[in-house]
C-alpha positions in Angstrom: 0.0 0.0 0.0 1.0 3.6 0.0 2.0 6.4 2.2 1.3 9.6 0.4 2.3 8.1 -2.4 5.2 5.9 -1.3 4.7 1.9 -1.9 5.3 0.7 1.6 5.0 -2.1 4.0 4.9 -2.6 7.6 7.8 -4.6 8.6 11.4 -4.6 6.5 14.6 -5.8 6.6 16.8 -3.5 7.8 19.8 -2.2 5.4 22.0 -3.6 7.6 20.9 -7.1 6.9 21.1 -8.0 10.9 18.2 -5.7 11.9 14.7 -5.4 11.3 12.2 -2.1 11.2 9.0 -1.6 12.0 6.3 0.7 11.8 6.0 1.1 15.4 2.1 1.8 15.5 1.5 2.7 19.2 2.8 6.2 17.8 0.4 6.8 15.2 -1.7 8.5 14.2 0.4 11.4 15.3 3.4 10.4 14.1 4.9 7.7 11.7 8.3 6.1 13.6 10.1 3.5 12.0 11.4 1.1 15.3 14.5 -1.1 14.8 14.8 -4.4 16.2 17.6 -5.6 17.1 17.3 -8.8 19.2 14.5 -11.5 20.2 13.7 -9.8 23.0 13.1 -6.3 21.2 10.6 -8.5 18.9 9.2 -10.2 21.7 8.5 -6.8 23.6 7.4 -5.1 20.3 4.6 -7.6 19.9 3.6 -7.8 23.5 3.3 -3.6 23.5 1.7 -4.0 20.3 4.2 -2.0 18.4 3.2 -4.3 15.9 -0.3 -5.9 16.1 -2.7 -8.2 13.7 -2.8 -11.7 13.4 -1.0 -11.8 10.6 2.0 -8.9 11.0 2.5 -10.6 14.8 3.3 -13.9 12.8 5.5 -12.0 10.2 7.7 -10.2 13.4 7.8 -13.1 15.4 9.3 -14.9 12.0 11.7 -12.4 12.6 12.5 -12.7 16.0 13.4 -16.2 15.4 15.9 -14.7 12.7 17.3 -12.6 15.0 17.4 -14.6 18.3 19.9 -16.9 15.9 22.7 -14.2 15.6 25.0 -15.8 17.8 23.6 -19.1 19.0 21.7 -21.2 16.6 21.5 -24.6 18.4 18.4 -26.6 18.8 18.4 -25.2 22.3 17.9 -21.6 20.9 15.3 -22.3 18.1 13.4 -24.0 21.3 13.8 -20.9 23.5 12.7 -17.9 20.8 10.0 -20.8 20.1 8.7 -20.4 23.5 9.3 -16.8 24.3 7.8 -15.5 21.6 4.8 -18.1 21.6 4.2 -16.8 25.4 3.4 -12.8 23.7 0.2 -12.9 22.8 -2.4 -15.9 23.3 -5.0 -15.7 20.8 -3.6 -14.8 17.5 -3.4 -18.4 15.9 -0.6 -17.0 12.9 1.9 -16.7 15.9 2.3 -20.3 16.6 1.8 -21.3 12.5 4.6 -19.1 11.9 7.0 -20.0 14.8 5.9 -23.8 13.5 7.3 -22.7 9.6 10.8 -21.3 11.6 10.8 -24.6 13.6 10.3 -26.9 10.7 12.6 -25.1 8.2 15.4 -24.8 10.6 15.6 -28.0 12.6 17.0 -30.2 10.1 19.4 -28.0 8.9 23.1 -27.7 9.9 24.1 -25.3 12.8 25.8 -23.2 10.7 23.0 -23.0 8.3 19.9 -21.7 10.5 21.2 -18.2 10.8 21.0 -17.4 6.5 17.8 -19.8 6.1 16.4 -17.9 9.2 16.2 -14.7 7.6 15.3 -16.4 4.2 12.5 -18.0 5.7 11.2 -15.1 7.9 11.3 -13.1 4.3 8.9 -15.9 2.8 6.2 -15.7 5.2 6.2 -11.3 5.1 6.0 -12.1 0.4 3.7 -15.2 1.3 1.5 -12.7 3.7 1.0 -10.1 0.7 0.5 -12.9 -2.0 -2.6 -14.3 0.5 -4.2 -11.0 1.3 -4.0 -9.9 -2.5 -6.1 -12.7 -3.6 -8.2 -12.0 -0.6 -8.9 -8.8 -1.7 -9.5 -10.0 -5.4 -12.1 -12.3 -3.9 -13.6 -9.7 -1.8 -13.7 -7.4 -4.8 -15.9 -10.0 -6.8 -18.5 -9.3 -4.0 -18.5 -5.9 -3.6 -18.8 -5.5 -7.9 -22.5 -7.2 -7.6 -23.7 -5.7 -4.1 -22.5 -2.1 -5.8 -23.9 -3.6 -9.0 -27.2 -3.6 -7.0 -27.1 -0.4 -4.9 -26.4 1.9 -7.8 -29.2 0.3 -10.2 -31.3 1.4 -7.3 -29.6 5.1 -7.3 -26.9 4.5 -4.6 -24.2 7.4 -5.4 -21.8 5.3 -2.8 -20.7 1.5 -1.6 -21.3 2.4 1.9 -18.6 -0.5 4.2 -18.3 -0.8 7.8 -15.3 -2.2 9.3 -14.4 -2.6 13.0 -10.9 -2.4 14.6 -8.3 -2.2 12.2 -8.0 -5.5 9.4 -5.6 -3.1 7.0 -2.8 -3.4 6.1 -1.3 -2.0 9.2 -2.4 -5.6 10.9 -0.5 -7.1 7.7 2.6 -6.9 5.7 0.6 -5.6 3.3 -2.9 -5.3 1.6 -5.0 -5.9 4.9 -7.5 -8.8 4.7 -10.9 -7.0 5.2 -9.2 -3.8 3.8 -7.7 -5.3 0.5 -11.0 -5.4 -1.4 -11.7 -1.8 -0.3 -8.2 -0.6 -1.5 -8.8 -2.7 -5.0 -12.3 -1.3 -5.2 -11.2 2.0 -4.5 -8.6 1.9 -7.3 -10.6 0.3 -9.7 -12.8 3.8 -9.2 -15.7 1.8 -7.4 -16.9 4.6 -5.0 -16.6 3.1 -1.6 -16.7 5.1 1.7 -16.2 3.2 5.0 -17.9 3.5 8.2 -14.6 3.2 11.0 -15.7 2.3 14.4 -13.5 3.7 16.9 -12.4 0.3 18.3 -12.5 1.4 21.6 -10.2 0.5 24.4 -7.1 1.2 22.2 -8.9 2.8 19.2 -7.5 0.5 16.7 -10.1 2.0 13.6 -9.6 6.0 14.1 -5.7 5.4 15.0 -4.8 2.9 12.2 -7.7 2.3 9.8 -8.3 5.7 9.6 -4.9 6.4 9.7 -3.8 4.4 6.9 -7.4 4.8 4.6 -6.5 8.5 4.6 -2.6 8.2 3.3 -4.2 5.7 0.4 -7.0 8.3 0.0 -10.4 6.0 0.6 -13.4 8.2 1.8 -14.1 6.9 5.5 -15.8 8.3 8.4 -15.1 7.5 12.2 -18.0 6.7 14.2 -18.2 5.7 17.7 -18.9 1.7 18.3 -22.0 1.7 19.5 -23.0 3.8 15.9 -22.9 0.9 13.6 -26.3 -0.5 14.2 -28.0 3.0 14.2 -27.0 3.5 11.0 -27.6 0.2 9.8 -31.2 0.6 11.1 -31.1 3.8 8.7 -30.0 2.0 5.7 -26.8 4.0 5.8 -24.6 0.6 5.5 -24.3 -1.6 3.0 -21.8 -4.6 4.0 -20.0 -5.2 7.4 -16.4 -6.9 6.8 -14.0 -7.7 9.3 -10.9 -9.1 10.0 -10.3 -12.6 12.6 -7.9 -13.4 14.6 -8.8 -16.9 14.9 -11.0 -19.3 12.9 -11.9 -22.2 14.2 -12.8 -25.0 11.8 -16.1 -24.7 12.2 -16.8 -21.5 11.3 -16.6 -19.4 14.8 -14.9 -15.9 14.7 -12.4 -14.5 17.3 -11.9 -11.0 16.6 -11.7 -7.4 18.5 -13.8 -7.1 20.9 -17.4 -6.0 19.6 -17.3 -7.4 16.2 -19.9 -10.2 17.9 -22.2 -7.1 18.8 -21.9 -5.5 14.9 -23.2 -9.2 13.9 -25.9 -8.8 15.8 -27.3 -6.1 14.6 -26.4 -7.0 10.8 -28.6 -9.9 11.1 -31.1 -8.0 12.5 -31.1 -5.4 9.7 -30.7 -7.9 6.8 -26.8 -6.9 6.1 -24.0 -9.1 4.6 -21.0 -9.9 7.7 -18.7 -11.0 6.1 -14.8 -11.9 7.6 -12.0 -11.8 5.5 -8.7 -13.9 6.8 -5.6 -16.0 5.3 -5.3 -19.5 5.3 -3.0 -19.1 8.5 -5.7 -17.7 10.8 -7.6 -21.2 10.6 -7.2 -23.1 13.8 -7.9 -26.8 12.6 -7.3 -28.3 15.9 -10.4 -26.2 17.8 -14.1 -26.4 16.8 -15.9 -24.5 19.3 -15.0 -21.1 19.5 -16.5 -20.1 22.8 -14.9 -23.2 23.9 -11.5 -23.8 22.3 -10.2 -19.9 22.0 -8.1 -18.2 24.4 -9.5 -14.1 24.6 -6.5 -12.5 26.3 -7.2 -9.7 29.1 -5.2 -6.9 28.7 -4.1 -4.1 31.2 -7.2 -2.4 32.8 -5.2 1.2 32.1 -6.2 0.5 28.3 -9.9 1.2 29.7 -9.3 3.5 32.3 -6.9 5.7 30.5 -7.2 7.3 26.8 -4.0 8.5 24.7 -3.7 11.3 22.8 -2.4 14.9 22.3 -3.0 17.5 24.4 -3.4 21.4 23.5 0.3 22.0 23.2 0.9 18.8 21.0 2.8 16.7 23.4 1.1 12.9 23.6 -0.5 13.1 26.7 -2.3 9.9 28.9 -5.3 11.1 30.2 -7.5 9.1 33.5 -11.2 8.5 32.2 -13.0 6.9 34.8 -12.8 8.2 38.8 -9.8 7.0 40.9 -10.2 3.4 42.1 -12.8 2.3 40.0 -12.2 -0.9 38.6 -11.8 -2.0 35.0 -12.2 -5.2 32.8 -10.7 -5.5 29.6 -11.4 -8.4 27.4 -9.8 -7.6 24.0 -11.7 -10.4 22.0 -15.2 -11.6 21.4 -16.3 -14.7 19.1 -18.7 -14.5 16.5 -20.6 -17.7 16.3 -20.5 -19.0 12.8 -24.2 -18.7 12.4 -24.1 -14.6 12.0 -21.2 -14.8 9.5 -22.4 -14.4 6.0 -19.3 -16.2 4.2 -15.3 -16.6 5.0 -12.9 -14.7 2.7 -9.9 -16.6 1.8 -7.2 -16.4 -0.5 -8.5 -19.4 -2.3 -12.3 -18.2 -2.8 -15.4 -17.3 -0.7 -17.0 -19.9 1.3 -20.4 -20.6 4.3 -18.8 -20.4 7.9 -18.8 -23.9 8.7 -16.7 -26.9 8.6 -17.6 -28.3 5.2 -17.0 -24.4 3.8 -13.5 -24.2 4.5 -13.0 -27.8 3.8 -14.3 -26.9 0.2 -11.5 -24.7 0.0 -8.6 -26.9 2.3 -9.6 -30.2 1.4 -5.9 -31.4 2.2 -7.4 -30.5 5.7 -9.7 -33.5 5.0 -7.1 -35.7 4.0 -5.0 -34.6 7.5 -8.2 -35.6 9.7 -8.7 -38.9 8.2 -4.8 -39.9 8.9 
């Protein structure tokens, strides 16, 4: 994607060839820093402070951290301990563990003295195999907003009104997005989209980065508050809900930001598509019951109780919301059951929400079970 112009992507190796940068996105949407990592414990705390965040980019740096927790020790012992460490930094993205699973398997058999190069060469793979899967996700997701714009303008719609919650761009990815990418493709094809951005509260995820990066690609959006979308579904003011996951499970269930299970909600009750767009390596084929089987981790009650920002002089201040002492629960996930989801957007086609949908579209996933 592009920043005022410039073709860039979230994570890169550094010049240096030892180092990696990232977009470290607890700055924005004030100010665009470029972070170096240098270690596995700088990519281990980047992903834990959310420096980088999204299912897929967390997979992409903690490739990465494998790379660089190899610099001066790549014994079995090593692989095992970035393994762990980095596994331990965030429990419900499922692309953390299938990507730490790619560095195991590619870099076990090899030589000691070989781990190090096919580290980085591997990490490099997954970041081009992350763009390649959300590019066809976003040609899928175009197909469907073609015919529903088809539709809306025969009946004298002058806009494809979307709404999107948290942040699914490509800001959560090396590139593209997955709920964004058939936005960004409609938007250049000269589609006229606009999209509805919740807020995302505790951590405002959609008016710091979706807004953010919608804005330097130049898509017409609007931020709304969370508790907006079904008002102005109710008014016909919204024509498709897409979102990004987290975590599949094989049957269909959704784990995403908090209140995406409330925005299904009310699109099934106003007769609107909800559709989630996610990679291949966001499936979790060893749970089935999403209420069951997925981990939602509880982060700091400070995100709920405190908001960031700048204040009137422009320094980035931390203000206190709620009164001193009052208590604060922060669940930063919900699960959508697989019943409110209108289809699953892959890279290898559109399919229901349920076990025999993705297996239409996986069936080596068939083959596994059966073994």
């Amino acid at each position: 994607m592009r920043i005022d112009g410039v073709p860039t992507r979230t994570i890169r190796p550094a010049a240096d060839g030892r180092t990696v940068e990232i977009i470290d996105q607890t700055r924005l949407p004030h100010a665009l820093v470029w972070d170096r990592l240098t270690s596995l414990e700088e990519a281990a705390v980047a992903i834990q402070q959310m420096k980088v965040r999204g299912a897929p980019l967390i997979g992409a740096a903690a490739a990465y951290g494998v790379a660089l927790a190899l610099a001066a020790d790549a014994s079995d012992s090593r692989i095992e301990m970035a393994y762990g460490r980095l596994l331990a930094t965030r429990p419900t993205a499922v692309n953390l563990r299938w990507a730490l699973d790619e560095m195991r398997r590619a870099l076990l058999p090899l030589p000691p003295g070989e781990r190090a190069a096919a580290a980085w060469r591997r990490a490099g793979e997954i970041c081009d195999e992350d763009v390649a899967l959300n590019s066809a996700i976003g040609d899928h997701g175009l197909a469907i907003l073609r015919a529903l714009w088809e539709k809306r303008h025969a009946a004298g719609a002058e806009r494809l009104n979307v709404l999107t919650h948290c942040n699914a761009g490509w800001l959560a990815t090396v590139d593209w997005g997955t709920a964004t990418a058939a936005v960004y493709k409609a938007h250049d094809s000269g589609m006229p989209i606009h999209v509805w951005v919740d807020e995302t509260r505790p951590r405002n995820q959609g008016a710091s980065l979706t807004a953010r990066e919608l804005g330097w690609h130049g898509v017409p959006h609007t931020v709304i508050v969370d508790n907006a979308g079904g008002h102005l579904m109710q008014r016909g003011q919204v024509d498709m809900c897409i979102v990004g996951t987290d975590r599949t499970t094989a049957a269909g269930d959704v784990a995403n930001k908090i209140g995406t299970y409330l925005k299904a909600l009310a699109a099934r009750d106003n007769g609107i598509p909800f559709y989630v767009a996610l990679p291949g390596p966001s499936i979790d084929w060893t749970g089935s019951d999403g209420l069951r089987d997925i981990p939602i981790e509880e982060r700091s009650a400070a995100e709920v109780t405190h908001i960031s920002g700048l204040a009137a002089d422009g320094r980035p201040a931390k203000i206190l919301l709620t009164p001193e002492g009052s208590g604060a629960a922060n669940p930063a996930f919900d699960v959508t059951p697989a019943r409110l989801v209108t289809g699953l957007i892959t890279e290898r086609g559109v399919c229901p929400a349920s076990r025999e949908g993705l297996l239409s579209l996986y069936p080596e996933r068939r083959t596994r079970a059966a073994q």
